[in-house]
C-alpha positions in Angstrom: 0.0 0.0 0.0 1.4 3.6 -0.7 0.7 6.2 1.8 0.7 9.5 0.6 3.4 12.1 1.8 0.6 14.8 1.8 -2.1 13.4 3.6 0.6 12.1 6.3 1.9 15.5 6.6 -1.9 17.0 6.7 -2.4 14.2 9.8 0.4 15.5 11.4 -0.6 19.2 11.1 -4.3 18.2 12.2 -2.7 16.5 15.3 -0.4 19.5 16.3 -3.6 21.9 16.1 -5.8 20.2 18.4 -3.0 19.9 20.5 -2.0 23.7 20.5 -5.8 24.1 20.5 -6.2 22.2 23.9 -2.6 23.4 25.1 -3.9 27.6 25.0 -7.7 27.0 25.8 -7.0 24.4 28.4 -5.6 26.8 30.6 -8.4 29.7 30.6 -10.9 26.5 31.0 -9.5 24.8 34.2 -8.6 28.5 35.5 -12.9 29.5 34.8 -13.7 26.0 37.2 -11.5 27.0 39.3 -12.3 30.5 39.9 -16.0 29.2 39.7 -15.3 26.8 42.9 -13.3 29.3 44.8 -16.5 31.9 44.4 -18.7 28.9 45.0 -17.3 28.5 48.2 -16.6 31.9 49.2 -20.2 32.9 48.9 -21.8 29.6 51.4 -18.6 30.9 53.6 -20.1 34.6 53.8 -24.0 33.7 53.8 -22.8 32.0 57.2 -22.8 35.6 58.6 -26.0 37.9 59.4 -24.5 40.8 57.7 -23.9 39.5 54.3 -27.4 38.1 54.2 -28.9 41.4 55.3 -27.0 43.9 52.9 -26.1 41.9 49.9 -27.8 39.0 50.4 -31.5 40.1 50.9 -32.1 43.0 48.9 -31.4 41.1 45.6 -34.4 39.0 46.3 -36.4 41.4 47.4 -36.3 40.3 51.1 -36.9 42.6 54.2 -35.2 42.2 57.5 -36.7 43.0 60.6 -34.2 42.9 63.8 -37.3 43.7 66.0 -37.5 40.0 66.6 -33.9 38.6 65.6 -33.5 38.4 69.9 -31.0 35.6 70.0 -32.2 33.2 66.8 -29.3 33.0 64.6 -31.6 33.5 61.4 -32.8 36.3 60.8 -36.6 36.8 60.0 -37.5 37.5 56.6 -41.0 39.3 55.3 -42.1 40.7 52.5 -45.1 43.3 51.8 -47.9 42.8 49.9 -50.9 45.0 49.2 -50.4 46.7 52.7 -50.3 43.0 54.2 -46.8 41.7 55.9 -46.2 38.3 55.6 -42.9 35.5 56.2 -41.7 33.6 53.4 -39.0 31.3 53.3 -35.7 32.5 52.5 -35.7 30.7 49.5 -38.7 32.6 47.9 -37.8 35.9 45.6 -39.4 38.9 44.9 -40.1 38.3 41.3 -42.7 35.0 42.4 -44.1 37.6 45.3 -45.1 39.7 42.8 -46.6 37.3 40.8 -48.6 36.2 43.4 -51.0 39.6 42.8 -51.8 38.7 39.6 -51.6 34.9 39.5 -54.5 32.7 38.2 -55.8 29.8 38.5 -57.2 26.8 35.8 -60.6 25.8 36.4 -59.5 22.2 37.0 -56.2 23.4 39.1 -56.2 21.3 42.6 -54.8 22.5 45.3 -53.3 21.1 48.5 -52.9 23.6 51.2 -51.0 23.4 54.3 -49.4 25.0 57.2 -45.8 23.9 57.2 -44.9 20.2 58.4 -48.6 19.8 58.3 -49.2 16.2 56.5 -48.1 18.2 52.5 -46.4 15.1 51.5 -48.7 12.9 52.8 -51.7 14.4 51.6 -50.7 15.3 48.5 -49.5 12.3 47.8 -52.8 10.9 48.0 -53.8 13.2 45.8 -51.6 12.1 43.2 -52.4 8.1 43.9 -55.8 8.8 43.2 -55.6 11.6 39.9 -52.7 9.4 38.0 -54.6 6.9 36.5 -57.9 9.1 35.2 -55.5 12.1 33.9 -52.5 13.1 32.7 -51.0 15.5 36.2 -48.3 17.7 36.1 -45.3 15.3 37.0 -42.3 16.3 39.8 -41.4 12.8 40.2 -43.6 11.8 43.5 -43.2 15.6 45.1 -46.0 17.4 43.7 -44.5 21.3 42.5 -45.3 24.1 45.1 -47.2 27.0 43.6 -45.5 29.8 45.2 -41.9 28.4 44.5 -43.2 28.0 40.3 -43.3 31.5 38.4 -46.5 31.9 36.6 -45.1 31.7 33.4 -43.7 27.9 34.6 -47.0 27.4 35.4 -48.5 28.6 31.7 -46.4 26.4 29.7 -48.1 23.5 31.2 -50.1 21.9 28.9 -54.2 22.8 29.2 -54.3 18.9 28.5 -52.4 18.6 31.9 -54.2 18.5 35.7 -52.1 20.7 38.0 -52.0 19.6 41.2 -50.5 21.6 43.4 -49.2 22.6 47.0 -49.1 25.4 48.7 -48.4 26.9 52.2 -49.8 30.5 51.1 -52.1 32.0 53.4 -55.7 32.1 52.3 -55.7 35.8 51.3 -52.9 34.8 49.0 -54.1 32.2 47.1 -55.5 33.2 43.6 -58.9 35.2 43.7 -60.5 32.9 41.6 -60.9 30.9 44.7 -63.4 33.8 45.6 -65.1 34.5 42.2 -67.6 31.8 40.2 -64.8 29.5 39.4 -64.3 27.5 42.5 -61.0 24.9 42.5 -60.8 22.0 44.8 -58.7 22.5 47.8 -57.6 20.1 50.3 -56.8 21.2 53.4 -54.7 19.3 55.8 -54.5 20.3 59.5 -52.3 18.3 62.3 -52.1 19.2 65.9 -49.9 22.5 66.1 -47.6 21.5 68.8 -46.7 18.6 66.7 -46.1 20.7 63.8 -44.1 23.0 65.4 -41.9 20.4 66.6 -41.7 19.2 62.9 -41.0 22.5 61.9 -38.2 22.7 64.1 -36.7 19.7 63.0 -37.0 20.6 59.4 -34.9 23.7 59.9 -32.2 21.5 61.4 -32.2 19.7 58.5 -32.7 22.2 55.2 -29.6 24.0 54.6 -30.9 27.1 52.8 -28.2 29.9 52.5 -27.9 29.7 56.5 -27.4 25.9 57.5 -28.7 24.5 61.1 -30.3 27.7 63.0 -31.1 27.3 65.9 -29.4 27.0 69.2 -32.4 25.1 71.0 -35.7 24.1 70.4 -36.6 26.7 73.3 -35.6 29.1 71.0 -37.5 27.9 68.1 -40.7 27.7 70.1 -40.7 31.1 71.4 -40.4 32.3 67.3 -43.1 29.9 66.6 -45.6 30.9 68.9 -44.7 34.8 68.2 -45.8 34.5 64.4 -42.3 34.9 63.6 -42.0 31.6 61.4 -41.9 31.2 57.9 -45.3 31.9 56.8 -46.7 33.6 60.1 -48.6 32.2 63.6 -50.5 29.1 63.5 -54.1 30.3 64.6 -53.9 33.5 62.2 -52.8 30.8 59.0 -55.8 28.5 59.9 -58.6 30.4 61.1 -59.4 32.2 57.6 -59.7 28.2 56.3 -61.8 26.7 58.9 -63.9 29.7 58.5 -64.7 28.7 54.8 -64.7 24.5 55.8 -68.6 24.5 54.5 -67.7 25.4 50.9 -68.0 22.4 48.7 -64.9 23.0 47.4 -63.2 22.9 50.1 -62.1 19.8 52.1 -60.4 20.1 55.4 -59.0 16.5 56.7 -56.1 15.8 59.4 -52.7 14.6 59.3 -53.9 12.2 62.3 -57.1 10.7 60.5 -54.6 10.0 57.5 -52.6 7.8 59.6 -54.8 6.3 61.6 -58.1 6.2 59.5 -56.6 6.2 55.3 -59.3 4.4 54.2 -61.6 7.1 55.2 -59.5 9.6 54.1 -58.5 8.4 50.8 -62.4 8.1 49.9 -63.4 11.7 51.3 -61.0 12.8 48.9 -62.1 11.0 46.0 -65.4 11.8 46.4 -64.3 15.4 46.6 -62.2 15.3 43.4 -65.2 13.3 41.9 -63.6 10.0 41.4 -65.2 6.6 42.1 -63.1 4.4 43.6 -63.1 0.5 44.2 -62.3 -0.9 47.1 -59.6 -2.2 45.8 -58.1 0.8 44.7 -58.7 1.9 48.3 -56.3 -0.9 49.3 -53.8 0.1 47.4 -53.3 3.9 48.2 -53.3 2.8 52.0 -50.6 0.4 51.6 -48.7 2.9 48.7 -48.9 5.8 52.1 -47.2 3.6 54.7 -44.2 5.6 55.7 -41.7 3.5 54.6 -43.2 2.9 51.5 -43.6 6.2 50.5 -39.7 6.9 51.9 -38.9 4.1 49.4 -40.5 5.5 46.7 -39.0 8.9 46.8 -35.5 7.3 47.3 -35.9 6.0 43.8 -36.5 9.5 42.4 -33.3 10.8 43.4 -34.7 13.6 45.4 -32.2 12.9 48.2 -33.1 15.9 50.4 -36.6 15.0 50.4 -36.0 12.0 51.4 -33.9 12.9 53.9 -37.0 15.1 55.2 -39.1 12.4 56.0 -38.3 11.8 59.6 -41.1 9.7 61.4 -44.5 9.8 60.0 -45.6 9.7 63.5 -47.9 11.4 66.0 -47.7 12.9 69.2 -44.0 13.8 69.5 -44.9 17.3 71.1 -46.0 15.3 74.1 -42.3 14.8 75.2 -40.9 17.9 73.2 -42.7 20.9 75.0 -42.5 22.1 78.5 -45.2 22.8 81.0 -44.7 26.4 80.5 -44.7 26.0 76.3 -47.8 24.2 76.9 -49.8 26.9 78.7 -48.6 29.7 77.0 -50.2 28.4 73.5 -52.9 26.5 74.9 -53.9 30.4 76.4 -53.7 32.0 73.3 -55.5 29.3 71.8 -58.2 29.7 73.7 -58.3 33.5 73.1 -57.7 33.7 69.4 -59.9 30.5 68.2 -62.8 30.9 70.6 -66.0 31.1 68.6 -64.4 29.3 65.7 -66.1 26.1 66.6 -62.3 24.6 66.4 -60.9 23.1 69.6 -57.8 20.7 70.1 -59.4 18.0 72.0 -59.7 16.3 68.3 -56.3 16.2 68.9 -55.7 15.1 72.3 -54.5 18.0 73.7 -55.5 19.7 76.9 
């Protein structure tokens, strides 16, 4: 065989340009990673400190600080104003999603399952899901249904009309969309579980979510005296649930408990349905109930890959403010209990507590 001097020589000149190519872009690549990484960890070095978050930090997503109530809590408490009304958010949430939250709407066929935080979301809403998958096509987020206020309403257009969105929410009732108020009335699910428990949830959960500040409190002491001042993300317990109860005779509403769920999910599961306006078989039933059992949900999520959530799911268990609050803790909320829900109709003996 002859080989040809020329296309040798062209082979040789093709080699030495990729490798002068590589040998002066190389350079300015690994230098871009590594300037990347150092900023990378520069910034989660600096957002460890109160004054970075406050004046660089904050203002860029449209977060307020108030140091009327920092006292000793390590993070700081974050609001935001809207239409005269002052409410906490998560640090995570930005100012361009708070302002879509005036003007957001709703599909007719939009579901919604609202809680207060560490409430029964997961749970419920997984239910939710178990039961809409087969008769629709739903708006998929692996098992984790999407939280409306964390979607920007132009996330939420592109969804298909074809599509059910199911949704959760934490937003306050005077948040969520006014359709909820007009002719076109979505279903809504709304979860309550005994507050103490939640709170000691809640607590736990910001242990756990490293969100620009890491572990943040010193004691659950501290946490509870935040809680029961309003001061946690999306405000005090009896102010978030009152406006719901008050509207529990709607028929679109449904209000069901984290504690019925786990100790009565056949009941549950078909008080939803029927609520959604599905007919279920027993069978069906059977199936949800056994798909909701803690560690088969916690298995289930582990095969989406959403390691954090999984991590999240601690207990699926009652009662653990039983042995988590104090005397004192105890009377000081079961006193303004008393004084903010009386004449709701709403007491906490369905919970067990005194």
């Amino acid at each position: 065989a002859v080989v040809s001097t020329q296309s040798t020589g062209n082979y040789f000149i093709n080699t030495n340009l990729r490798a002068m190519f590589w040998v002066i872009v190389y350079p300015f690549t690994l230098t871009r990673q590594l300037i990347s990484g150092g900023l990378a960890a520069l910034l989660k070095f600096l957002l460890r400190y109160d004054t970075f978050r406050r004046r660089v930090i904050y203002p860029k997503i449209g977060i307020q600080y108030d140091s009327s109530i920092k006292r000793t809590i390590h993070r700081p408490i974050l609001h935001a104003e809207i239409d005269g009304g002052k409410y906490h958010f998560p640090v995570f949430a930005n100012q361009t999603r708070i302002d879509d939250l005036r003007g957001s709407r709703l599909r007719e066929d939009d579901v919604l399952v609202v809680t207060y935080p560490k409430s029964g979301t997961h749970l419920c809403g997984y239910i939710v899901k178990l039961l809409a998958e087969p008769r629709c096509t739903i708006m998929q987020d692996d098992m984790v249904l999407p939280f409306y206020e964390l979607r920007s309403q132009k996330s939420l257009d592109s969804v298909p009309a074809t599509t059910q969105r199911i949704l959760k929410t934490h937003l306050p009732l005077d948040l969520i969309p006014p359709c909820l108020n007009s002719q076109v009335q979505n279903k809504m699910i709304f979860c309550l579980r005994d507050p103490k428990d939640a709170c000691v949830s809640y607590y736990k959960f910001t242990q756990q979510l490293e969100v620009l500040t890491g572990p943040v409190y010193e004691t659950f002491d501290e946490w509870v005296e935040l809680w029961l001042g309003g001061c946690a993300d999306y405000g005090e317990w009896c102010e978030y649930v009152i406006p719901f109860w008050e509207q529990r005779f709607r028929d679109n509403i449904l209000i069901v408990t984290y504690e019925d769920i786990l100790t009565h999910p056949e009941t549950v599961i078909q008080q939803i349905a029927e609520h959604l306006g599905y007919c279920v078989e027993e069978g069906e039933v059977e199936d949800i109930k056994e798909k909701i059992q803690f560690n088969n949900m916690k298995q289930a999520l582990e095969k989406t890959g959403k390691k954090r959530a999984t991590d999240l799911m601690r207990s699926g268990k009652a009662g653990e403010s039983k042995t988590a609050w104090n005397d004192r803790q105890h009377r000081i909320f079961n006193k303004m209990f008393k004084e903010k829900m009386e004449g709701t109709g709403f007491t906490l003996y369905q919970y067990g507590s005194d």
